[in-house]
PDB file with one MODEL, atoms N, CA, C and O in Angstrom:
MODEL        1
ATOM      1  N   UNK A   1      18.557 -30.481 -49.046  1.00  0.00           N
ATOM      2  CA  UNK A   1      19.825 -29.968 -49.508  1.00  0.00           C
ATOM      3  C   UNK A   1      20.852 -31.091 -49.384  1.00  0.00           C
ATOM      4  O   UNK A   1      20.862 -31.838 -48.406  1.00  0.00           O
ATOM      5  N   UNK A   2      21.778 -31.202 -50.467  1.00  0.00           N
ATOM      6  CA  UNK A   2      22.508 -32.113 -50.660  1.00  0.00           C
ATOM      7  C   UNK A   2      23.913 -31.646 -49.980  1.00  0.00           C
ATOM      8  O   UNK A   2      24.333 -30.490 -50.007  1.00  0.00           O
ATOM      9  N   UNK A   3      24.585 -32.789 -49.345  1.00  0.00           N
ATOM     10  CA  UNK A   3      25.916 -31.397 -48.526  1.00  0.00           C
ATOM     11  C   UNK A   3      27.054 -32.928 -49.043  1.00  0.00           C
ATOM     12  O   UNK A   3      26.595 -34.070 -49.047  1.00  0.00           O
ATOM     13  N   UNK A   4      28.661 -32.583 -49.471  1.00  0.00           N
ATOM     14  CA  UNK A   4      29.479 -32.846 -49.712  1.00  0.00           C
ATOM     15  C   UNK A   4      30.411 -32.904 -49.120  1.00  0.00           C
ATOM     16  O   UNK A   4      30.748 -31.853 -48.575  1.00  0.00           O
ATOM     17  N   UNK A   5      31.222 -34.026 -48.935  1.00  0.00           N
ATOM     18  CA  UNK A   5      32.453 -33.930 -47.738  1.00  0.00           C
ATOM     19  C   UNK A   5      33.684 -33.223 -48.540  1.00  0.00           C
ATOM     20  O   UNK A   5      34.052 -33.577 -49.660  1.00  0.00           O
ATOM     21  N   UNK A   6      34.348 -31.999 -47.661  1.00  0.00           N
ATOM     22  CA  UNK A   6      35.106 -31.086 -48.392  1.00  0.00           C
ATOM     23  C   UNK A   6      36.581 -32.159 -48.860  1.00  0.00           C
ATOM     24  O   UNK A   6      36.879 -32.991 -48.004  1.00  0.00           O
ATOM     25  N   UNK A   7      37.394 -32.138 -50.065  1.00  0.00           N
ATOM     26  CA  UNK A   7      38.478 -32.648 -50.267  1.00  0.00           C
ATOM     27  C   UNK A   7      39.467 -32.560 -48.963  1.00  0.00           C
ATOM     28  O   UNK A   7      39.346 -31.679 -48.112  1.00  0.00           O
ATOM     29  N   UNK A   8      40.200 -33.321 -48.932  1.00  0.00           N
ATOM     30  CA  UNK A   8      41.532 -32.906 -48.009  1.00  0.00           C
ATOM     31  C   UNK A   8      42.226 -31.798 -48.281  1.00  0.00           C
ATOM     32  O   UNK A   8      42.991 -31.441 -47.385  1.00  0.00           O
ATOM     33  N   UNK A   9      42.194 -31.259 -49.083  1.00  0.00           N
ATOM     34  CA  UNK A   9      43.394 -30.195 -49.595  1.00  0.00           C
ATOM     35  C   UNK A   9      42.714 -29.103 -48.907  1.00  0.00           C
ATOM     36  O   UNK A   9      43.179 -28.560 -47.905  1.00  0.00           O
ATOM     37  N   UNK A  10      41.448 -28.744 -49.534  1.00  0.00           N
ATOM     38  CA  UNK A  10      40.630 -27.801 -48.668  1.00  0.00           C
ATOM     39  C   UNK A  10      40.475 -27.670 -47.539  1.00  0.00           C
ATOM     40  O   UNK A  10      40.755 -26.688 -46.850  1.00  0.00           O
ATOM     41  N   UNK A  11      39.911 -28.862 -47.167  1.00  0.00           N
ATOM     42  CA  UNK A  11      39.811 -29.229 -45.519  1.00  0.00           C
ATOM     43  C   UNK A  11      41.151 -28.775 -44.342  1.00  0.00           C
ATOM     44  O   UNK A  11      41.065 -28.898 -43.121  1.00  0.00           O
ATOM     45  N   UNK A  12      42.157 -28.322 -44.982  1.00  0.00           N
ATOM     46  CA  UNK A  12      43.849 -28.260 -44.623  1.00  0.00           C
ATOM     47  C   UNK A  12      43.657 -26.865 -45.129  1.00  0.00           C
ATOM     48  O   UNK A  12      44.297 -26.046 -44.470  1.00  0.00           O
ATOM     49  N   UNK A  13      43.166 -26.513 -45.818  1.00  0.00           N
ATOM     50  CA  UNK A  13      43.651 -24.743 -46.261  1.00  0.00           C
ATOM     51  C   UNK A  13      42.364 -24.001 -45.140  1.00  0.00           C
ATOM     52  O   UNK A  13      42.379 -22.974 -44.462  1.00  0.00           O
ATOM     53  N   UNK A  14      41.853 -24.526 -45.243  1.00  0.00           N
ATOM     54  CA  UNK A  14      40.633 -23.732 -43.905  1.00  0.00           C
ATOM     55  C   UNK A  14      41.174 -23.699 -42.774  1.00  0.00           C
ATOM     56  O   UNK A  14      41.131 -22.678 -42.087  1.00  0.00           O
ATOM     57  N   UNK A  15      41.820 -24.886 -42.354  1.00  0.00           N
ATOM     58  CA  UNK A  15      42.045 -25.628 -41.078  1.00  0.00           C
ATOM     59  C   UNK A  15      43.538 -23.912 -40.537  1.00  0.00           C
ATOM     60  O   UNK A  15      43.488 -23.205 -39.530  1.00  0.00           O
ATOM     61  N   UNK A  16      44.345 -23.868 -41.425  1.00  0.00           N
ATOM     62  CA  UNK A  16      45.552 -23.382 -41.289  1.00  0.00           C
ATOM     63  C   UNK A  16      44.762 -22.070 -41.139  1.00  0.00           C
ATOM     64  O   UNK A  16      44.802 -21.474 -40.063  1.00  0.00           O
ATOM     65  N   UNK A  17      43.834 -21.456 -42.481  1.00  0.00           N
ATOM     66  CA  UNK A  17      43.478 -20.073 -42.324  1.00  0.00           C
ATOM     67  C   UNK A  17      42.678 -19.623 -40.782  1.00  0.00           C
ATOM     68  O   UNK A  17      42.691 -18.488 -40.304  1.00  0.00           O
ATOM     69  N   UNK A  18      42.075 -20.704 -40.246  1.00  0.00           N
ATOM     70  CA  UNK A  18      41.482 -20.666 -39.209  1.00  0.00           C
ATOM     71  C   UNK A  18      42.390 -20.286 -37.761  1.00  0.00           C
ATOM     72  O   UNK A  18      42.168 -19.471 -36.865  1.00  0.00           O
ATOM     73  N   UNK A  19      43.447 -21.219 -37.969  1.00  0.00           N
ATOM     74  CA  UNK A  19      44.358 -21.181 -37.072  1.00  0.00           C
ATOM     75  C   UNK A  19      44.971 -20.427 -36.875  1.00  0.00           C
ATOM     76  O   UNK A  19      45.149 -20.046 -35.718  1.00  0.00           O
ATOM     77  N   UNK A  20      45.724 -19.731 -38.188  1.00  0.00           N
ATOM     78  CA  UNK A  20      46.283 -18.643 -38.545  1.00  0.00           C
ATOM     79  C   UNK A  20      45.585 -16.879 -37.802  1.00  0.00           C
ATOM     80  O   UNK A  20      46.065 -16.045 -37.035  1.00  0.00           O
ATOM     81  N   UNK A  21      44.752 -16.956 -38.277  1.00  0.00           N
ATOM     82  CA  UNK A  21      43.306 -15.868 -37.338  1.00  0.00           C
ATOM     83  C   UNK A  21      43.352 -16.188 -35.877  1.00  0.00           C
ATOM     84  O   UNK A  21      43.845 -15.534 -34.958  1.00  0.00           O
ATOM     85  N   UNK A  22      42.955 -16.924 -35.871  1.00  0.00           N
ATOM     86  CA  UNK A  22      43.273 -16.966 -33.951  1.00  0.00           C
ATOM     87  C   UNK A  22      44.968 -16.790 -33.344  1.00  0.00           C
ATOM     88  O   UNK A  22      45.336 -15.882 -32.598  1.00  0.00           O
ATOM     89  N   UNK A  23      45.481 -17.444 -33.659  1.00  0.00           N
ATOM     90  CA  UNK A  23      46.965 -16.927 -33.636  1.00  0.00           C
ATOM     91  C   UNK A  23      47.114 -15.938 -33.557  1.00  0.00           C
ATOM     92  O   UNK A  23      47.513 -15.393 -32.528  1.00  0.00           O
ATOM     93  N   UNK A  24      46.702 -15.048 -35.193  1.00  0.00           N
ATOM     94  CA  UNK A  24      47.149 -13.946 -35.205  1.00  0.00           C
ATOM     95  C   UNK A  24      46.201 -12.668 -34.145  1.00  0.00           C
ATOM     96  O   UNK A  24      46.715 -11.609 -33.785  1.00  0.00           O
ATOM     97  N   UNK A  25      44.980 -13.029 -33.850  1.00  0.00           N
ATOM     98  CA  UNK A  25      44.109 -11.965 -32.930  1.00  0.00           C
ATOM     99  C   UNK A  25      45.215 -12.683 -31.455  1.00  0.00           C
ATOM    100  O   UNK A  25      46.121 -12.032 -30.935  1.00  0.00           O
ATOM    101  N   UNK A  26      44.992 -13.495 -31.221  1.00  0.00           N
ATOM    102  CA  UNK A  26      45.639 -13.792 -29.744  1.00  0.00           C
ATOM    103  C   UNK A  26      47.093 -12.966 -29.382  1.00  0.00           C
ATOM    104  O   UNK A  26      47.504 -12.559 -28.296  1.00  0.00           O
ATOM    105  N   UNK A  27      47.673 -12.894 -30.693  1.00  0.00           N
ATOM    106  CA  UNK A  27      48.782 -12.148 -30.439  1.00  0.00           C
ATOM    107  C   UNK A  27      50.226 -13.376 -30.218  1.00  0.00           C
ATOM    108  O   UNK A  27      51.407 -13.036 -30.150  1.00  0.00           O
ATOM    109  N   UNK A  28      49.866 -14.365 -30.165  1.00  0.00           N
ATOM    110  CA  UNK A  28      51.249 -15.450 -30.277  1.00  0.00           C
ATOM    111  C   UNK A  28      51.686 -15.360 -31.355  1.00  0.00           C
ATOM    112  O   UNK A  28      52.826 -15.818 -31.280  1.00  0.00           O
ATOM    113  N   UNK A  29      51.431 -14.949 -32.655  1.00  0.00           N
ATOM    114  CA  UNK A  29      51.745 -15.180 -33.993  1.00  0.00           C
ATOM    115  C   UNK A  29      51.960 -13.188 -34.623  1.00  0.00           C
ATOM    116  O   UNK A  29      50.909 -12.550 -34.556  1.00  0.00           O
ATOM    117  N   UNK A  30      52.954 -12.564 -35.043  1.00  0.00           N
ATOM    118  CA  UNK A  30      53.030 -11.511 -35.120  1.00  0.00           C
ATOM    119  C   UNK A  30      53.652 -10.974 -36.709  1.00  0.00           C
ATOM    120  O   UNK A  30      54.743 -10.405 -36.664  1.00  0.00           O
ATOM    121  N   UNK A  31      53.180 -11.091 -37.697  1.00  0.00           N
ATOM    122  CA  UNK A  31      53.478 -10.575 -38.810  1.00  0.00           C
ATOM    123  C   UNK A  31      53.008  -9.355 -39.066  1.00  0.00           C
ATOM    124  O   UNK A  31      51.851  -9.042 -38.785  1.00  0.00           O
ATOM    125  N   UNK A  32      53.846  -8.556 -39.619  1.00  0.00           N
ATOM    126  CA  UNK A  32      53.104  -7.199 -39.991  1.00  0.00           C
ATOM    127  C   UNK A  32      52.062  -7.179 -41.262  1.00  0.00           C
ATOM    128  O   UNK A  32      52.332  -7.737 -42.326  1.00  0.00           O
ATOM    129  N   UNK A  33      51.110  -6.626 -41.075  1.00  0.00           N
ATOM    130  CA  UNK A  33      50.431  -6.226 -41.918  1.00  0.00           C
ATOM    131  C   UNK A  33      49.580  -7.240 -42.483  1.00  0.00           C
ATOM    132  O   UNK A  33      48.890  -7.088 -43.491  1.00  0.00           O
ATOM    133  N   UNK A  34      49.692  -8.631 -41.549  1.00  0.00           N
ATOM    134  CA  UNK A  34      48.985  -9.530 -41.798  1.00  0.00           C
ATOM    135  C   UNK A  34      47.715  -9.253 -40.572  1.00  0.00           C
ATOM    136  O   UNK A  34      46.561  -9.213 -40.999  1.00  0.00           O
ATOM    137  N   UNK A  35      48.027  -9.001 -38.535  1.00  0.00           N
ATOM    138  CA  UNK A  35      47.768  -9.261 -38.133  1.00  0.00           C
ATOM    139  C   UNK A  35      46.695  -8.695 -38.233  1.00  0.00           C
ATOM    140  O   UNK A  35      45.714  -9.437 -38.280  1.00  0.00           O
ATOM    141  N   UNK A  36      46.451  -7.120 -38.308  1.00  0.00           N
ATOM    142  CA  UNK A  36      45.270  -6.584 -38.293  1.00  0.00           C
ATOM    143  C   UNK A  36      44.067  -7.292 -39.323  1.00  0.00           C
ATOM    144  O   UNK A  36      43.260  -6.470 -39.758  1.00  0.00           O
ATOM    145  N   UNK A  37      43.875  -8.626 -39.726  1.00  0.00           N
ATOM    146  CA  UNK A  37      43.172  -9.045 -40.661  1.00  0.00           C
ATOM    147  C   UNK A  37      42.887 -10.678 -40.494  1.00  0.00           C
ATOM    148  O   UNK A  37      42.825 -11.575 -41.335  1.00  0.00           O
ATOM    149  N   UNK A  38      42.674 -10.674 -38.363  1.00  0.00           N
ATOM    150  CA  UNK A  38      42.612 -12.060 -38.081  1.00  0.00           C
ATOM    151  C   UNK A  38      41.335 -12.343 -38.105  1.00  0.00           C
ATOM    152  O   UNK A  38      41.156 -13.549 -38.276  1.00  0.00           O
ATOM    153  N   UNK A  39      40.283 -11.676 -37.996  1.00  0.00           N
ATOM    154  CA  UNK A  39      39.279 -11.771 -38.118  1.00  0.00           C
ATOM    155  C   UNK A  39      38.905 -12.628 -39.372  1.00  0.00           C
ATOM    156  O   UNK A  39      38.506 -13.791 -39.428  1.00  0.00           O
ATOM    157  N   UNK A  40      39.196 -11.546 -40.546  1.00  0.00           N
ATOM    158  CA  UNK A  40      39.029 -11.947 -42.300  1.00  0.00           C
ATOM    159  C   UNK A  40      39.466 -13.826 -42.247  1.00  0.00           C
ATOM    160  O   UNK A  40      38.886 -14.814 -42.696  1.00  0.00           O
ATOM    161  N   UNK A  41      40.645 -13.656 -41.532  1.00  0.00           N
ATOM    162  CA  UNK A  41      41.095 -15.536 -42.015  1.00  0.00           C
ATOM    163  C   UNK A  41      40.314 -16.171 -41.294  1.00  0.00           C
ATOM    164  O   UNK A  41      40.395 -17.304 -41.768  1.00  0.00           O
ATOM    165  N   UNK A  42      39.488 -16.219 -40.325  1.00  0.00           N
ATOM    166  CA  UNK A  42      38.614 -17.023 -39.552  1.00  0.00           C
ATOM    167  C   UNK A  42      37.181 -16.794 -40.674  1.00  0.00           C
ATOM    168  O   UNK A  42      36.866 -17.749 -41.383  1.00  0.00           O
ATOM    169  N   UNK A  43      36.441 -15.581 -40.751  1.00  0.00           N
ATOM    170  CA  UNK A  43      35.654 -16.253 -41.713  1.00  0.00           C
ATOM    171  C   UNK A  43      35.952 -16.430 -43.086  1.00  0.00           C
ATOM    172  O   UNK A  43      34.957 -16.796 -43.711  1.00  0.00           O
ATOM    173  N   UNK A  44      36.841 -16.315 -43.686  1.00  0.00           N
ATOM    174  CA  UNK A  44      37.251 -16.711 -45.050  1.00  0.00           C
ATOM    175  C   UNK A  44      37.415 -18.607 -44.965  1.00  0.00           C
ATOM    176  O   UNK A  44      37.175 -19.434 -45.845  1.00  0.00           O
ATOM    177  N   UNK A  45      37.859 -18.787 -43.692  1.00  0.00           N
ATOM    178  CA  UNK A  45      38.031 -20.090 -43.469  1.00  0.00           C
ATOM    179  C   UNK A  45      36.464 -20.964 -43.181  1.00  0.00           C
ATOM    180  O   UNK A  45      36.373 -22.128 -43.572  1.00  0.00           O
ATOM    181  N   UNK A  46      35.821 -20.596 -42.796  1.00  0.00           N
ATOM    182  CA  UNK A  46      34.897 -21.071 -42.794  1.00  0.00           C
ATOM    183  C   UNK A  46      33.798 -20.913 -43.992  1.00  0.00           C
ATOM    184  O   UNK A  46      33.041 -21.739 -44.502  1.00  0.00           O
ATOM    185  N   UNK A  47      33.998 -19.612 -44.220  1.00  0.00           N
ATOM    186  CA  UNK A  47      33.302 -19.837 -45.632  1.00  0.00           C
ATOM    187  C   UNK A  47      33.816 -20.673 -46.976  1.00  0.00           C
ATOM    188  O   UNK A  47      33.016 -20.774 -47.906  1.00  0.00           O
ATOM    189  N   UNK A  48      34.827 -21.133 -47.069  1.00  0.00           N
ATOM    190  CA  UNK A  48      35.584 -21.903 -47.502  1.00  0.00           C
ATOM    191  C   UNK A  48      34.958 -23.376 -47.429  1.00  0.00           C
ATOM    192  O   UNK A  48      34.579 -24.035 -48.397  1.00  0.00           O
ATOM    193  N   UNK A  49      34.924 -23.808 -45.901  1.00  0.00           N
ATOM    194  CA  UNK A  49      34.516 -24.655 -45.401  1.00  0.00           C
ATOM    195  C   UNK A  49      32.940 -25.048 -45.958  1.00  0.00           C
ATOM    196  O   UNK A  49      32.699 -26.191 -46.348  1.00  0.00           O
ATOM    197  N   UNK A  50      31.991 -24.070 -45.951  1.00  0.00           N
ATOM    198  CA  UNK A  50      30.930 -24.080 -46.088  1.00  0.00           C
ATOM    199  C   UNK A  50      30.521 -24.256 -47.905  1.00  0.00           C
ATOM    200  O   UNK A  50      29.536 -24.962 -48.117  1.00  0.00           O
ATOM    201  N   UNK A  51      30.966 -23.877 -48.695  1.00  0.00           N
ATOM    202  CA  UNK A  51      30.696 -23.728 -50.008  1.00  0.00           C
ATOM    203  C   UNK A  51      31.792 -25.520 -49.912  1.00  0.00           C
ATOM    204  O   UNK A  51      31.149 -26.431 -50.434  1.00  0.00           O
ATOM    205  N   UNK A  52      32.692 -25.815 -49.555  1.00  0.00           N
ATOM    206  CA  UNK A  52      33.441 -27.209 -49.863  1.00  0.00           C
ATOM    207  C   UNK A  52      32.084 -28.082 -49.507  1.00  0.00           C
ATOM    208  O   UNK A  52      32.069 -29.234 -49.941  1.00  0.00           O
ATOM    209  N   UNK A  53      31.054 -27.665 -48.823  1.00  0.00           N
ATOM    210  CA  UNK A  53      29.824 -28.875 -48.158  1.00  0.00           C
ATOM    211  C   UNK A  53      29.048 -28.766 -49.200  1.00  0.00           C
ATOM    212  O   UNK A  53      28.626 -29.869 -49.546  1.00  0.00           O
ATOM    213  N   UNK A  54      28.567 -27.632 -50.044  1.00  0.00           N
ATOM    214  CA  UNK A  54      27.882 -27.509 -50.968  1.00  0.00           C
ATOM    215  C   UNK A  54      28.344 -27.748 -52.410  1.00  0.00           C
ATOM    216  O   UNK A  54      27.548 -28.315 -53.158  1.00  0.00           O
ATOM    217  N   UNK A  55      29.313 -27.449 -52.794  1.00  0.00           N
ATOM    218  CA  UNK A  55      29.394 -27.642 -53.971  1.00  0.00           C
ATOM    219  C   UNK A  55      30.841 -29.056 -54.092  1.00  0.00           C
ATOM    220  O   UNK A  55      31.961 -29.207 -53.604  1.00  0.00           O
ATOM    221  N   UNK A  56      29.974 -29.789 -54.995  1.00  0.00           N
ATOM    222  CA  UNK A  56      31.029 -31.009 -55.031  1.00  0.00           C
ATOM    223  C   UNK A  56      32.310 -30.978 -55.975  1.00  0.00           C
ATOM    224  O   UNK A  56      32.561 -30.749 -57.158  1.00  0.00           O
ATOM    225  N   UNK A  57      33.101 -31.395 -54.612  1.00  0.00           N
ATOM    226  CA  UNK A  57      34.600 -31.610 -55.679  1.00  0.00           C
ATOM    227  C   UNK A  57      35.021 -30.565 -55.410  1.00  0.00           C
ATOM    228  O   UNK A  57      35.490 -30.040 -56.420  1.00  0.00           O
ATOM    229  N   UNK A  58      35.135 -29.753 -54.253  1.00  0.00           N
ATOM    230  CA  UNK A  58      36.169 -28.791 -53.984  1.00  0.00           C
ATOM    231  C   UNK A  58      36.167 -29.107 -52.445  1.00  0.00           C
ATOM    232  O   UNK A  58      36.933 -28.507 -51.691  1.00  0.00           O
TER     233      UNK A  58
ENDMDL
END
């Protein structure tokens, strides 16, 4: 299997969605109606991450 280094842009939109999820489960970070959905940004972020290794140029 061939694996691809993710762009910077991507690499920065995972990085934040990731962060964003832990933040928001830890409870330091408090938006409504975002927080109940810290889970979703941690793996959205990584799946993100994972398809940027596979498919080139994103």
């Amino acid at each position: 299997m061939l694996l691809y280094s993710p762009k910077a842009a991507t690499w920065w939109i995972a990085v934040i969605l990731g962060v964003l999820g832990i933040l928001f489960r830890l409870g330091v970070v408090s938006i409504a109606g975002l927080s109940g959905y810290a889970f979703l940004f941690v793996v959205i972020a990584f799946i993100l991450l994972a398809l940027a290794a596979l498919v080139k140029g994103l």
